[in-house]
N, C-alpha and C positions, 0 to 999 in steps of 0.2 A: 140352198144350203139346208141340210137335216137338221131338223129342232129337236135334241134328246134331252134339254132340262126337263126332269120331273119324269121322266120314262124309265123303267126298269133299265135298260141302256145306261143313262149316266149315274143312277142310284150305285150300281154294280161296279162302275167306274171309280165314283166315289169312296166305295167299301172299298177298294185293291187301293189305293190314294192313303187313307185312313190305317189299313193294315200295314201297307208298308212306313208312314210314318211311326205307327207304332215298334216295328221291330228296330228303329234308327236308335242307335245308343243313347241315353236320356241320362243325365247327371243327378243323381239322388241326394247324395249325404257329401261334404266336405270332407275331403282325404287327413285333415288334421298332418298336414305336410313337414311340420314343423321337427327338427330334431335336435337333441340337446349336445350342443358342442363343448362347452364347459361347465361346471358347477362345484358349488364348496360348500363345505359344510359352514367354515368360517374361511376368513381371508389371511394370506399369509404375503408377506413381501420380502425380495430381493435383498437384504438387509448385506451391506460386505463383509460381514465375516460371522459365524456365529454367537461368538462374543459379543459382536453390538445385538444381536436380538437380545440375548439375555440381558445385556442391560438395559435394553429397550422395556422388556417386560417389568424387568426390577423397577424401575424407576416410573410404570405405569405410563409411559409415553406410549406404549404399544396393547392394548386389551385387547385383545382379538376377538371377542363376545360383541363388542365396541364397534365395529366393523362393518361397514353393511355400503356396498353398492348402491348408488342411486340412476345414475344416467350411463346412457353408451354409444359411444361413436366407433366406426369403423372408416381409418387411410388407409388407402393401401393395405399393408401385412402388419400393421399394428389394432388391436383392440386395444382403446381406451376405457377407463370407469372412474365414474367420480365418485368420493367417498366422501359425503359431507361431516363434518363435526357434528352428529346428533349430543354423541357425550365424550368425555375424556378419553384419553389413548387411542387417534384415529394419526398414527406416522406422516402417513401421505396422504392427501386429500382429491388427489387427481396422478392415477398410475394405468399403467399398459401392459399388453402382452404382446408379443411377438409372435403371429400365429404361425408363422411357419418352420419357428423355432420350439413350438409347443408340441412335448411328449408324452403330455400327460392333462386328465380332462379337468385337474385343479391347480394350474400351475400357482407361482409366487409370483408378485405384480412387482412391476417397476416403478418405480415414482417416476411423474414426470414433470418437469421436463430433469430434475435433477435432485438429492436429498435435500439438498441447501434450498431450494425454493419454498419446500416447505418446513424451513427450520429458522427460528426468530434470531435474529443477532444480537438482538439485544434486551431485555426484557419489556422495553416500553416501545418497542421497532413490532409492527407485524411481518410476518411471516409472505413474500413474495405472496405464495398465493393462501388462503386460510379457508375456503368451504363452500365449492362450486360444487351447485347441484345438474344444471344440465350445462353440455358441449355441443359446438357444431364445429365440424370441417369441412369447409367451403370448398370450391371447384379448382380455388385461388392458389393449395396448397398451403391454408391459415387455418389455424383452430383459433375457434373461438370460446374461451371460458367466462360463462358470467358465474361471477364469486360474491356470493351473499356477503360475504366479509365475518358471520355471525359465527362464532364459538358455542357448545354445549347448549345446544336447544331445545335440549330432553333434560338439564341440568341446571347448572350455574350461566343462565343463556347471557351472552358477551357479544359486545359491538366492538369487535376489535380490527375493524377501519370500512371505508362505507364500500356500500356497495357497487364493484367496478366489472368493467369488460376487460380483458386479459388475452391479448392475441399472440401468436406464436408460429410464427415459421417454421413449418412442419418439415421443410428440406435440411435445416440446421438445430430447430429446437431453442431461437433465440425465441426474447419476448420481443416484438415489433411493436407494439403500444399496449398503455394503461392509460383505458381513461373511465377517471372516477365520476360517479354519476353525481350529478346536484342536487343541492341540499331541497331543489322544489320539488324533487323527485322524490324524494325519500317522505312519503307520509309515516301516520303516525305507526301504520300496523304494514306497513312496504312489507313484502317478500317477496322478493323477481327468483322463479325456480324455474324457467323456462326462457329458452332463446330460439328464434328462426334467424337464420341467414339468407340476403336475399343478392345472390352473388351472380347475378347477368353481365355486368359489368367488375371487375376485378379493382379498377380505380375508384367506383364508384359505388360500394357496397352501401349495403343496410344492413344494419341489424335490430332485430326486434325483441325486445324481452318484456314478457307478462308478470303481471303484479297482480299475485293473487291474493293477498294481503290485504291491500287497499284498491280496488281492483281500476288496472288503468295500463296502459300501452307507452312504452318506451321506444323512443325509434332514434336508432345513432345512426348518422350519416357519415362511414368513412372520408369519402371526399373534403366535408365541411369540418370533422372533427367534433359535432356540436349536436345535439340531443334532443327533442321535444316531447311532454309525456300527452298521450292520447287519453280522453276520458270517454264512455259512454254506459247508457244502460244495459247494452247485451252483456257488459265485462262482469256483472254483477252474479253472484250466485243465486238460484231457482231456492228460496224456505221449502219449498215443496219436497225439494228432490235433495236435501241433506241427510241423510241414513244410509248408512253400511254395514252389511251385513256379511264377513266374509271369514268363511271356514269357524263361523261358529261365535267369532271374534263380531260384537254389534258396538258401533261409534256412530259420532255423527261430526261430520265434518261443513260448515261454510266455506269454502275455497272458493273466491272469485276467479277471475282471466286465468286458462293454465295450458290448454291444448292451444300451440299453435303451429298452423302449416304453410308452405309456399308451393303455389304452381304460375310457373311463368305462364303468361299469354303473350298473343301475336304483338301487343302495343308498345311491349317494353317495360311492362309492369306488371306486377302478380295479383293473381289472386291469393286471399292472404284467408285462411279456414281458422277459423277460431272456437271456443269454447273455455267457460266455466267450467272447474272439475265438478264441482256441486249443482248439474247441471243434463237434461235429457238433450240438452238441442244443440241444436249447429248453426255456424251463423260464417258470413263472411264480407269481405269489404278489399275492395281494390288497391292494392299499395301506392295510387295515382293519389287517390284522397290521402293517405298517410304521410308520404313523401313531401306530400306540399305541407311546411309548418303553417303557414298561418289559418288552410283552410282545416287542415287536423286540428287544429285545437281550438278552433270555433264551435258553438252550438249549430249552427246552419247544417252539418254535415251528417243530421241525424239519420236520414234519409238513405245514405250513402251504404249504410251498413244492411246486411239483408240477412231472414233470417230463414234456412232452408228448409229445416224440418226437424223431427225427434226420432232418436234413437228407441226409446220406450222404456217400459218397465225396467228399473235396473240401470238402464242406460249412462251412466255416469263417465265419462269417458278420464282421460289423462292426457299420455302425449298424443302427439298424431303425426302421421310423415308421409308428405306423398311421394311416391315414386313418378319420378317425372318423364321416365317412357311410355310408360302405361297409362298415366292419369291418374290412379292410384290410392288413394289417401287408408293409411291404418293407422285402426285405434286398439289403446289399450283399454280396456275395460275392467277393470279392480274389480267393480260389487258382481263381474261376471265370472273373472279367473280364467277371461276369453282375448283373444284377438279378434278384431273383426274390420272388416273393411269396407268401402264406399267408390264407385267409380264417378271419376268428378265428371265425366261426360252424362249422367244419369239427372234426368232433371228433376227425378222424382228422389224424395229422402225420406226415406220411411221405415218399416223395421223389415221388410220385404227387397227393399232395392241395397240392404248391407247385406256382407257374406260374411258366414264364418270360418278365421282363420284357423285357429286353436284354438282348445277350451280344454283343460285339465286342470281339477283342484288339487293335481301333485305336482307337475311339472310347469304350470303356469297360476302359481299365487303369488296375489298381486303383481299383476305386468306394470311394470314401472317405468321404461326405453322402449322407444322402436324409432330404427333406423335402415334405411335403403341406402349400402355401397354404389360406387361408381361401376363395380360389375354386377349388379342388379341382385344381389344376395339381401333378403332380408333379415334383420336382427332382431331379437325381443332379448329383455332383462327383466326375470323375475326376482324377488328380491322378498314375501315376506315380511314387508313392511307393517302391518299394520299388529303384526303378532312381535316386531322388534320394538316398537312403540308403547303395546298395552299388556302386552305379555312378556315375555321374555322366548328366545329363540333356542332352540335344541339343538346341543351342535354335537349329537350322534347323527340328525338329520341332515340329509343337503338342502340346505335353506336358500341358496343361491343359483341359480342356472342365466346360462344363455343359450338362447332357442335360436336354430339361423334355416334358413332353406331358399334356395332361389323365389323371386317374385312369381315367375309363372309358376313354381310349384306349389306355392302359396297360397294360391288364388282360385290353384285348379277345380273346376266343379264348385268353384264357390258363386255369388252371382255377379263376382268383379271378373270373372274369367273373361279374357278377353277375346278367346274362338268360341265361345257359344253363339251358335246361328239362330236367326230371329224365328224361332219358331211358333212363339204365341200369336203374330201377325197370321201367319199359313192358319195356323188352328182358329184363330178368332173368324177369317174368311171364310173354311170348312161351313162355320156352324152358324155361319149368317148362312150360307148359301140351302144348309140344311131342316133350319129352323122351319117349323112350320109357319105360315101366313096368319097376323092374327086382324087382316081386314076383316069392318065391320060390314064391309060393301056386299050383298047377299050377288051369288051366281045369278048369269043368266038363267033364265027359261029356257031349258033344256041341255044345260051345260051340265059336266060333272061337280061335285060337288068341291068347294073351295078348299075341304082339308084334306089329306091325302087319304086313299083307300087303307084300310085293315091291314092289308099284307107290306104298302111302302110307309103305314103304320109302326109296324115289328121293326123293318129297317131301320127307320130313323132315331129309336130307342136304341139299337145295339148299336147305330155311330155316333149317337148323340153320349153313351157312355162310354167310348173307345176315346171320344175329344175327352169328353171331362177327365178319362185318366191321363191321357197324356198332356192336358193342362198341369194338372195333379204333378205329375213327375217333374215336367219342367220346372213348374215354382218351389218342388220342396228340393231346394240349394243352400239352403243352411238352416 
């Protein structure tokens, strides 16, 4: 057989190998795929007749400045938003749109499931539902509302009934069960603003809602009807990483437990992604340990929980959702005014193994929701928040969007893309194969000499910068 390693032969070989990898299309910058399908300036609702808005307004049950989008799901051809009670006059606190009835990019929202859900009967009766801040709709055909129960929280803040899970039959719009959480549950600073649904089973659901307040894990077990709250150190918020700094707007927030995610595995259990808002890292824990009460709520289970890596500077994340074709997982990022996402097959978590979705300090401040439909669409709600809180909102402005684009459009050129070919492999073997020899072993007597000649000198420098750029191209993906 002819020996050509190291002969102008395969050097030459090499260079045509190198060249043509170089002309192969190479992924540079994320396409920012994202496009805005609705937006308001403020919110406006369905009201039936004119007359009741205006009394609605007279009577201050309606402020429309008052108004402000928190979370979002997408059934079917309905958009849901929940509209928590920050302050007085919020109508409906959880309404919809009809998207395939929508002709316009600001429609009027419907209350859901009905006006009377959210209207008191009597002055010491609460209001069916009073101020859910995030929703899921399960696979089941069932939304799921966790309702803080809490009134005017930028105001006259009211505990006006505790705080419950709220499900609803999405084929009819009944309520299917209320069940209020327990008094062990409720610490002194409790706020559950966040829920996962962990729906494999239809009979046998979970659901999981984050206490970022008092920070600690809630887990209802449809089947059983009955609740255990989870405690540990990662729920806790990072002192480090409490600073925000967004559109100019500087706070500082402690928010314990608030990002949480579900990816089924082979065993019949999920993995469950979690995260502190006030917080760079990522962490996770098998719903195997959650699901069992008695070994969740032992100290033993420390162990169980694992922590994958950081985001980085800035890194503060929100919601997160994985899309469960892909693997998936996207976060909202506030102190970035970014989208950005993680492929959960990626063992490594680091600020190079995320991609970036979207990043506009017009169209995405503060991302607040992200959600992936049953046809693989993904959602974002920008919403503004942190300028409705300490500022006040300009409603010549559109202070509200929703951002939606398919998952693979999403992703594309990002480094969750999921047809990128393993090119750093190829190149990383190019340039071991290329590398010169750095033995200390001296030549035989009367061999040539160990490093390569002057002229496979030159070569090795213009393929040794042909790898480095197309290393270069491949990693910059976001």
């Amino acid at each position: 057989m002819m020996e050509v390693r190291g002969t102008p032969v395969a050097l030459a070989f090499t260079v045509s190998c190198c060249m043509l990898l170089a002309l192969l299309p190479v992924h540079i910058v994320a396409n920012d795929n994202l496009r805005v399908a609705y937006q308001w300036k403020d919110i406006d609702f369905e009201f039936s007749s004119e007359t009741e808005r205006q009394e609605a307004i007279a009577s201050k049950s309606y402020i429309a400045e008052n108004v402000i989008p928190v979370g979002l799901e997408v059934y079917k051809k309905r958009l849901f938003l929940t509209l928590p009670r920050w302050k007085e006059g919020i109508p409906a606190s959880l309404a919809y749109i009809n998207i395939n009835e929508t002709t316009t990019q600001s429609p009027r929202l419907h209350p859901y499931p009905s006006w009377s859900a959210h209207r008191r009967t009597s002055e010491t009766e609460a209001p069916e539902i009073v101020s859910p801040f995030r929703i899921r709709a399960d696979r089941c055909g069932r939304l799921w509302v966790l309702d803080t129960g809490v009134e005017e929280l930028l105001g006259n803040t009211t505990v006006t009934s505790p705080t419950s899970l709220l499900v609803y039959d999405l084929h009819n719009d009944n309520l299917l069960r209320r069940y209020k959480f327990p008094a062990d549950h409720l610490k002194e600073n409790s706020f559950y603003a966040n829920i996962a649904v962990e729906d494999n089973d239809c009979d046998d659901t979970y659901a999981y809602a984050a206490d970022l307040g008092s920070p600690g894990l809630v887990v209802y077990s449809w089947k059983q009807q009955e609740s255990w709250r989870v405690k540990h150190h990662y729920f806790h918020p990072d002192p480090l990483a409490g600073n925000y700094n967004i559109t100019g707007i500087n706070f500082q927030w402690d928010d314990g437990l608030f990002g949480i995610a579900l990816k089924p595995q082979s065993d019949g259990y999920s993995t469950l992604y979690f995260h502190p808002l006030s917080s760079l890292n990522e962490f996770s824990v098998s719903t195997k340990v959650l699901r069992n009460q008695t070994y969740a709520t032992e100290s033993g289970n420390y162990h169980e929980f694992k922590i994958l890596g950081s985001r980085g500077p800035n890194g503060q994340a929100g919601v997160a959702f994985v899309d469960q074709k892909t693997g998936v997982i996207f976060y909202a990022l506030p102190n970035l005014n970014a989208i950005t996402c993680w492929k959960t097959s990626n063992r490594a978590y680091t600020i190079k193994s995320l991609g970036r979705v979207y990043m506009s300090t017009v169209d995405m401040v503060f991302p607040n929701d992200v959600k992936v439909d049953d046809e693989s669409n993904l959602w974002v709600l920008s919403d503004r928040l942190h300028q409705y809180m300490y500022e006040s909102l300009n409603r010549n402005d559109v202070n509200f969007r929703v951002l939606t684009a398919t998952v693979k459009d999403a992703i594309q050129n990002t480094a969750c893309d999921t047809n990128i070919k393993p090119l750093p492999d190829i190149i990383t073997n190019l340039g071991d194969i290329l590398r010169p020899s750095t033995s200390t072993i001296a030549p035989k007597a009367g061999s040539s000499s160990a490093w390569p000649s002057p002229s496979h000198t030159n070569a090795i420098v213009v393929l040794s910068m042909l790898i480095t750029m197309l290393r270069v191209s491949y990693c910059i993906r976001i």
